[in-house]
C-alpha positions as YAML, in Angstrom:
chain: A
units: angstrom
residues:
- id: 1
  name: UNK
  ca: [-10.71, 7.58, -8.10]
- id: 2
  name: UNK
  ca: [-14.06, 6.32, -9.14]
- id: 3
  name: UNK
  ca: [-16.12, 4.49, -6.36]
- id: 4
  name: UNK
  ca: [-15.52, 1.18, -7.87]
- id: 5
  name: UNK
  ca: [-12.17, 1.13, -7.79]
- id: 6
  name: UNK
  ca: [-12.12, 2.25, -3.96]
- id: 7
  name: UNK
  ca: [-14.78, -0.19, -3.16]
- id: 8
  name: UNK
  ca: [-12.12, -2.77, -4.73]
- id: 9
  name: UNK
  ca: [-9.50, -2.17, -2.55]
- id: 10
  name: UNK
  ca: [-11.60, -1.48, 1.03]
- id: 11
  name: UNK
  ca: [-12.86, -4.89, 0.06]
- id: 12
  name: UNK
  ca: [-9.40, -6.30, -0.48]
- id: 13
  name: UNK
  ca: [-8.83, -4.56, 3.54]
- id: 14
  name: UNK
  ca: [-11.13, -6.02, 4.86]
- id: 15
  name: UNK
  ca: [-9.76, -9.37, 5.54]
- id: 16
  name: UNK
  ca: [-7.29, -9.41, 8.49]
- id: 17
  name: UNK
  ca: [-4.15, -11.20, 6.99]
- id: 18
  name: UNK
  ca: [-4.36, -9.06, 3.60]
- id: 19
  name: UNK
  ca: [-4.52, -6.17, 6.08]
- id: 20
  name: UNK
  ca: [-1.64, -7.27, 7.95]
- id: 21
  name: UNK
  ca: [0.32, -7.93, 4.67]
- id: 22
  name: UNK
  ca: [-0.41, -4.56, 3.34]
- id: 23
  name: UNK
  ca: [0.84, -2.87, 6.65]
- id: 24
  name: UNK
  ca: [3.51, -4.83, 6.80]
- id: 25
  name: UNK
  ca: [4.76, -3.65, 3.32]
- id: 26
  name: UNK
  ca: [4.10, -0.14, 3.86]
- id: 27
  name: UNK
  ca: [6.47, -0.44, 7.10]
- id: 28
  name: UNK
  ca: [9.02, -1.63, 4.74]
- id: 29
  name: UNK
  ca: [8.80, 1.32, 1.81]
- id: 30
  name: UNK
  ca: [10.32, 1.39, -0.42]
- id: 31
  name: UNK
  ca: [12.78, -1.68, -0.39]
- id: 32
  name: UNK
  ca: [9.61, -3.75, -0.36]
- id: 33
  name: UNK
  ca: [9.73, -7.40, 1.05]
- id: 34
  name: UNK
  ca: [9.88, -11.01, -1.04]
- id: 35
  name: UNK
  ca: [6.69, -13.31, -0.93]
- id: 36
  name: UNK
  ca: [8.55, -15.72, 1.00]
- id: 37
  name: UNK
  ca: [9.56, -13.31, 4.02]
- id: 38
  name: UNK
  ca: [6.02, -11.98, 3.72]
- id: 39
  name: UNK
  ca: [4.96, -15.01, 4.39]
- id: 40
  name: UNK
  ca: [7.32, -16.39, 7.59]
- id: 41
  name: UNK
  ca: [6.83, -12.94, 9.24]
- id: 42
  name: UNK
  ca: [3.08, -13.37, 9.30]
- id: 43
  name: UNK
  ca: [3.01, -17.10, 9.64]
- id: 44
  name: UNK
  ca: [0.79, -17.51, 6.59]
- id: 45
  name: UNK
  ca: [1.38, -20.61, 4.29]
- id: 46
  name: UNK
  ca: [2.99, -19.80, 0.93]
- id: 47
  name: UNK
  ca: [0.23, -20.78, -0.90]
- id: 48
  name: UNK
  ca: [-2.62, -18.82, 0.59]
- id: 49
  name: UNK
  ca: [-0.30, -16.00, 1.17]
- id: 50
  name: UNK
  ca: [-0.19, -16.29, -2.91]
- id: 51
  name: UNK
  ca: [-3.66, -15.61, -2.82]
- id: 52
  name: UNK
  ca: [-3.94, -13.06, -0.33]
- id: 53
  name: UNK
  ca: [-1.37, -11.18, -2.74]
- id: 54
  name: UNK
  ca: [-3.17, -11.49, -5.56]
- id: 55
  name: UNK
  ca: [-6.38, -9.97, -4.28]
- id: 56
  name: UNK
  ca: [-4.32, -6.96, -2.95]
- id: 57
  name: UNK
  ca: [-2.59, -6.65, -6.32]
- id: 58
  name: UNK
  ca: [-5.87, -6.67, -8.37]
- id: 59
  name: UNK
  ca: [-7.23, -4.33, -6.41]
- id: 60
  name: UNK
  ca: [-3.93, -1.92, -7.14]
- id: 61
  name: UNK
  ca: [-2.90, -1.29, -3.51]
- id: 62
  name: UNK
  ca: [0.57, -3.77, -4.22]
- id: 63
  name: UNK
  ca: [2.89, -4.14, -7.23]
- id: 64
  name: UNK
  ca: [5.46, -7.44, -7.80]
- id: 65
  name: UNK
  ca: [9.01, -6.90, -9.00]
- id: 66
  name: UNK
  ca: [10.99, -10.06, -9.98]
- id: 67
  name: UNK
  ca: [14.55, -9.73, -8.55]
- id: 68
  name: UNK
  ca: [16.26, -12.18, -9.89]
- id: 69
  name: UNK
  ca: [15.02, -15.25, -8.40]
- id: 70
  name: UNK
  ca: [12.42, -13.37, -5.82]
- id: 71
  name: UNK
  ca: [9.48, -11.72, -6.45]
- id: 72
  name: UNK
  ca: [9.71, -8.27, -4.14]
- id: 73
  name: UNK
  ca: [6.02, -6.89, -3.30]
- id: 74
  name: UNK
  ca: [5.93, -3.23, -2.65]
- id: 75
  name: UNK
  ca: [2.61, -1.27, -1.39]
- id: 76
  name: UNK
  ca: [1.31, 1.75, -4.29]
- id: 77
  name: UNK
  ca: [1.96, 4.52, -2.30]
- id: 78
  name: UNK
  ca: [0.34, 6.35, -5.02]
- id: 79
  name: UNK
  ca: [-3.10, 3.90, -4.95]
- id: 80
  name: UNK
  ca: [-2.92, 4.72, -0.76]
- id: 81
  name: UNK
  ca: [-2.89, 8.43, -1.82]
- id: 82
  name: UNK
  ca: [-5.87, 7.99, -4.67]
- id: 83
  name: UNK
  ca: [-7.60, 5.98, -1.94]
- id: 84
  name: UNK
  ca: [-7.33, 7.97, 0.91]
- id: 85
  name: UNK
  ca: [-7.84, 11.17, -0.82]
- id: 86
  name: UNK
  ca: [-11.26, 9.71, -2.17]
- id: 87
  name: UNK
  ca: [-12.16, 9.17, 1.15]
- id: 88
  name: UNK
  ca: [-11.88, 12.88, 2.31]
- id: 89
  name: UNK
  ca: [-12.72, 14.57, -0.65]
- id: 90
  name: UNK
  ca: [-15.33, 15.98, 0.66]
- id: 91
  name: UNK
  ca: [-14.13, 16.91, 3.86]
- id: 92
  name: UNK
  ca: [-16.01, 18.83, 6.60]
- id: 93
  name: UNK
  ca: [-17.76, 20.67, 3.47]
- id: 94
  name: UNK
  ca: [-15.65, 23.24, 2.57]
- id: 95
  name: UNK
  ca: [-14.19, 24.22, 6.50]
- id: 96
  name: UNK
  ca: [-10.58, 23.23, 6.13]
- id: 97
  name: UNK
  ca: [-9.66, 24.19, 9.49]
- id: 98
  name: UNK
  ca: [-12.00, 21.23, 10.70]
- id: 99
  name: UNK
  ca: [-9.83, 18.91, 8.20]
- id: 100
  name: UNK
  ca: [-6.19, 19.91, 9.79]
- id: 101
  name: UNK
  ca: [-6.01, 17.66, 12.43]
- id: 102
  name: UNK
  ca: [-7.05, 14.92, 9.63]
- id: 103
  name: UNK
  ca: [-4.45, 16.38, 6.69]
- id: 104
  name: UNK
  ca: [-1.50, 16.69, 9.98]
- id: 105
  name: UNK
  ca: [-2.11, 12.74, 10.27]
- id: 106
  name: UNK
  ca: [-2.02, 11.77, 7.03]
- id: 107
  name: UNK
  ca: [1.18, 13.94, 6.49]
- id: 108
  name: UNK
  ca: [4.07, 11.89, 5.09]
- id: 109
  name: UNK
  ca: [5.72, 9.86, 7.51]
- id: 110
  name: UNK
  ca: [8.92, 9.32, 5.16]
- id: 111
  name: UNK
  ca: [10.95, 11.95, 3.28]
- id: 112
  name: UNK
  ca: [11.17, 12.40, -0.10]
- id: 113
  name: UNK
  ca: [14.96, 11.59, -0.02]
- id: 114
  name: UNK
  ca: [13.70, 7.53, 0.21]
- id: 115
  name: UNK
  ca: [11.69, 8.16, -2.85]
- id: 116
  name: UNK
  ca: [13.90, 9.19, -4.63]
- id: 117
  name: UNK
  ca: [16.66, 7.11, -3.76]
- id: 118
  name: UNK
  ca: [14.35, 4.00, -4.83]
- id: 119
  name: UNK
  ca: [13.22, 6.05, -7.91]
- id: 120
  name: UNK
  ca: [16.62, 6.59, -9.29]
- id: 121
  name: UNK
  ca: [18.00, 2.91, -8.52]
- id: 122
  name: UNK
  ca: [14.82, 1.55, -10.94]
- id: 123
  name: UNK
  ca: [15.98, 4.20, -13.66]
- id: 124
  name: UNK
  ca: [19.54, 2.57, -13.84]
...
């Protein structure tokens, strides 16, 4: 990941509400959550939760699906890794014992079964 591009999405964290919205969808990976409910469980207007949307998804940390009549909004879990693995590149310069109680945190919290599942549903 090129500064940039982290820069980008920090930026797009660092507003409370867009914060809250991208928690909020990575507590609900991988199904992902419609604008709407986005939007009544954070008790955001629709229209500025548009917008708070829109700066997460241009700075790649969310992706839309259409569902029929709903748009679902689902957090990059791949961005999260880019971005979080720029972050500690560099880690405690080259002592990776110093880094394990770091790496233990940032150990998946989901198995890859959920993945998966999602992966092969979007392949049918």
């Amino acid at each position: 990941m090129e500064s940039q591009k982290a820069i980008l999405a920090l930026a797009a964290l660092a507003q409370a509400t867009r914060l809250d919205v991208f928690r909020l969808l990575m507590e609900h990976e991988p199904d992902g959550l419609p604008a709407g409910e986005i939007a009544r469980h954070l008790a955001v207007p629709h229209n500025t939760m548009s917008t708070h949307l829109a700066v997460l998804s241009r700075a790649g940390l969310i992706e839309a699906e259409r569902q029929s009549r709903s748009i679902i909004y689902r957090a990059k879990l791949d961005a999260v890794r880019d971005l979080t693995g720029f972050l500690v590149k560099d880690c405690c310069g080259g002592h990776p014992e110093i880094c394990a109680p770091l790496v233990a945190e940032l150990s998946p919290c989901c198995t890859p079964k959920k993945t998966a599942v999602r992966e092969a549903a979007t392949h049918e």
